[in-house]
C-alpha positions in Angstrom: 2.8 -181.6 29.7 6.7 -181.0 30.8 5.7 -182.1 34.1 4.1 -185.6 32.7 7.1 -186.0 30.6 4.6 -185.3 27.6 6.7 -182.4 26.0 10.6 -181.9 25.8 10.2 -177.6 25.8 7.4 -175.6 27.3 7.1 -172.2 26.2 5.0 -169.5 27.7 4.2 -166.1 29.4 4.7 -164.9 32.9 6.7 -165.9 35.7 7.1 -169.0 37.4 5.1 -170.9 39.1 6.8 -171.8 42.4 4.8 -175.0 42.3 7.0 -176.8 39.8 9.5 -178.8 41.0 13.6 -177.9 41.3 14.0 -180.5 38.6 12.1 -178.2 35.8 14.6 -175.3 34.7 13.2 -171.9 33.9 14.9 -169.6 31.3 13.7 -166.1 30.8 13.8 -165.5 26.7 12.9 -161.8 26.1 10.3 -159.8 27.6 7.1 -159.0 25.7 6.0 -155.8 25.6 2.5 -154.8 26.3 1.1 -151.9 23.5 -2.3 -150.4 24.2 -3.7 -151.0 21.0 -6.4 -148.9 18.5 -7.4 -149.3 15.0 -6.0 -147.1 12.9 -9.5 -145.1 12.9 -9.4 -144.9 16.9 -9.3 -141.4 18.5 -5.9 -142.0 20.1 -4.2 -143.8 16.8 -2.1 -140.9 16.0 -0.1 -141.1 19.2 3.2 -143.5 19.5 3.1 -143.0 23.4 0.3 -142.0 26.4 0.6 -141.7 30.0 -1.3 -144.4 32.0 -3.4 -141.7 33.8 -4.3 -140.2 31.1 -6.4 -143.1 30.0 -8.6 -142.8 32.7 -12.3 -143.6 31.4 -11.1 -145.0 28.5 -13.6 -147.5 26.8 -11.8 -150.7 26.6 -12.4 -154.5 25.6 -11.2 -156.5 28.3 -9.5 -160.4 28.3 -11.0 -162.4 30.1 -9.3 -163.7 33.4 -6.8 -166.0 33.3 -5.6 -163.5 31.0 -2.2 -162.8 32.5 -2.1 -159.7 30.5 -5.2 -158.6 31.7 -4.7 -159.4 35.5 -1.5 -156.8 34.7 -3.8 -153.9 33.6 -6.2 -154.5 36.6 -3.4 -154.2 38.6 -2.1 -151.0 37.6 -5.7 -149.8 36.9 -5.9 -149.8 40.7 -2.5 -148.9 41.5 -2.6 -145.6 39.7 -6.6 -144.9 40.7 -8.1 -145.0 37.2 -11.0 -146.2 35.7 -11.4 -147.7 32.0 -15.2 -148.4 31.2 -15.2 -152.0 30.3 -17.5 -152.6 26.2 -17.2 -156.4 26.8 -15.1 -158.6 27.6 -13.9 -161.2 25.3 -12.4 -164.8 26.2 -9.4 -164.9 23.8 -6.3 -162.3 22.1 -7.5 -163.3 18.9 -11.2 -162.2 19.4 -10.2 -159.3 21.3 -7.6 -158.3 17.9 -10.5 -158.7 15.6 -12.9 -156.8 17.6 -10.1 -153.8 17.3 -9.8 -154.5 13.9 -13.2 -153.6 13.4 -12.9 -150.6 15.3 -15.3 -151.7 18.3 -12.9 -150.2 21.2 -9.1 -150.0 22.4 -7.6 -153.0 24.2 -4.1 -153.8 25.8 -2.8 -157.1 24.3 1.1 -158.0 23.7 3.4 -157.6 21.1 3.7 -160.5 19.8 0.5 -162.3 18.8 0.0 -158.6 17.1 3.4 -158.0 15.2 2.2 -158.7 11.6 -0.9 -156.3 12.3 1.6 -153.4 13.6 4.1 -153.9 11.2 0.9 -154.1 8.0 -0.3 -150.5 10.0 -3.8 -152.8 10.3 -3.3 -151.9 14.3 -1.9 -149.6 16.1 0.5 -150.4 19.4 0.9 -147.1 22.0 3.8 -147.7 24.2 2.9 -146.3 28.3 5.0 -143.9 28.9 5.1 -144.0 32.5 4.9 -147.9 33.0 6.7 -150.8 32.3 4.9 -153.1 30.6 6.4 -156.6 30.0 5.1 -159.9 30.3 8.4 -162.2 30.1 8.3 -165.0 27.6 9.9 -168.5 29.1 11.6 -171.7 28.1 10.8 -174.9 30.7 12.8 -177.8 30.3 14.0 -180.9 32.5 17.5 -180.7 34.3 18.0 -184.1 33.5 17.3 -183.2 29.2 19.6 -180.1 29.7 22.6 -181.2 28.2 21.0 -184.1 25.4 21.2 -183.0 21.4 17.6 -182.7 20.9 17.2 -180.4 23.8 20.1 -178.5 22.5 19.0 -178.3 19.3 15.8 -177.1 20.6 17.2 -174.3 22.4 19.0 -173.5 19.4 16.5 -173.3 17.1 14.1 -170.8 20.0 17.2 -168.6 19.9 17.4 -168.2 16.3 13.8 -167.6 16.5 14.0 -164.7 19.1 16.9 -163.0 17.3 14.8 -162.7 13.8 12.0 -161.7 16.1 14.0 -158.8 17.9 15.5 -157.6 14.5 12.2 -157.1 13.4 10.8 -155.4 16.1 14.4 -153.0 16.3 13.5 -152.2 12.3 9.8 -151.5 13.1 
């Protein structure tokens, strides 16, 4: 939609895509942290942090692929020569959320569509101890609309956003 000229700000996850043209600028806002996450009644709730390896043969519910999240946990899956054992696989973070809510399996999904769920103890988010997980959360925009009010005003606004959002998760 940026591209058409359909939209004045584009948010979303993940990097770049070196397909767009020099015209389109591309600001990193904050990186999103990615939390393996349980139901409170999962064996591994109690923990607040878990080596990768030590998930080998976990029972997960995967995202399916174009999941940019998931395509991160296959990666490091076969990076660091570990196996999950896939339940199902699901098409969306909110069906994937709900089936953890219900207690049907662990799944790795990102902070932020599961805040209000960590911060209500609903679900549980364990940090990876020996790997970074961050899926970067970016602003598109035209060069051209870079220095008009509404675009300004936009940023603005996104920045006040991410500051409330990073106070909460410093507090949590």
């Amino acid at each position: 939609t940026l591209y058409e000229h359909q939209s004045d700000i584009v948010l979303f996850r993940g990097q770049r895509n070196n397909l767009l043209p020099k015209s389109i600028i591309i600001k990193k806002l904050f990186d999103n942290e990615v939390l393996l996450t349980v139901s409170p009644h999962h064996k591994l709730a109690k923990l607040k942090e878990v080596e990768f390896k030590k998930l080998d043969r976990l029972e997960v519910i995967k995202l399916k692929i174009p999941s940019g999240t998931q395509r991160l946990i296959d990666e490091f899956e076969k990076n660091k020569e570990i196996k999950f054992i896939t339940k199902f696989t699901l098409p969306e973070v909110e069906s994937a959320k709900e089936a953890v809510l219900n207690n049907l399996g662990a799944t790795f999904l990102s902070r932020l569509p599961i805040e209000r769920e960590l911060k209500n103890k609903t679900l549980i988010g364990i940090k990876l101890k020996d790997i970074d997980l961050q899926r970067p959360v970016m602003m598109a925009f035209h060069k051209n609309d870079i220095n008009t009010v509404r675009i300004q005003n936009l940023i603005k606004c996104i920045q006040k956003v991410i500051k409330l959002y990073e106070t909460n998760i410093t507090k949590a």
